[in-house]
Phi, psi and omega in degrees: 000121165321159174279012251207304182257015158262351184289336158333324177228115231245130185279166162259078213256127194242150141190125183272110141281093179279147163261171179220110177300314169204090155356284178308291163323290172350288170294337176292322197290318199280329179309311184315298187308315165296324204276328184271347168336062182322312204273336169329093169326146165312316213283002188246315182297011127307336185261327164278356146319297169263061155241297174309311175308302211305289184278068161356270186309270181358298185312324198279338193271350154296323179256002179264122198242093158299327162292353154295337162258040151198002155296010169248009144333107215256153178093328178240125157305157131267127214250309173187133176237181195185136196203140183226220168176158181187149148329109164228176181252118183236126178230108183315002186255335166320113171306324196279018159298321183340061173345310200250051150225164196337081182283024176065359164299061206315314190241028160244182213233133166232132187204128184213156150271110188184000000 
């Protein structure tokens, strides 16, 4: 592809820090969600089930969707996403917390709240 037909298209990089509040409602939220899963094989939905019980982050990651974040975009497809979650020791006071700082990206566009 020429540069000329990639400019279209641009990633987008989110990171999220959640506090999670009340565990149980997490996990309650993502069991709904699998449960209501049409297209979930059975033979897959036991193990992610007891992955979501198991695991807090697991759970947010059954229930946080990127494409719920940018289908009300008017104008952008979403072409492909990937997404993870994991347990961290988070301290706001931390530099390496630092929303704004530089990631050596010159010619992407950065907008954040903090």
């Amino acid at each position: 592809m020429s540069t000329e037909e990639t400019s279209r298209f641009v990633r987008l990089r989110v990171e999220l820090v959640l506090e999670v509040q009340d565990q149980d409602e997490v996990t309650k939220a993502a069991l709904r969600r699998l449960a209501a899963d049409p297209e979930l094989p059975e033979s897959e939905r036991a193990q992610a089930e007891s992955a979501v019980t198991e695991d807090t982050a697991e759970a947010l990651a059954y229930l946080v969707d990127p494409f719920d974040l940018v289908s009300e975009v008017p104008g952008v497809e979403l072409q492909q996403a990937s997404w993870s979650s994991e347990r961290v020791d988070y301290d706001p006071d931390s530099p390496e917390w630092d929303l704004d700082e530089d990631d050596g990206a010159d010619d992407e566009e950065e907008g954040g709240i903090g």
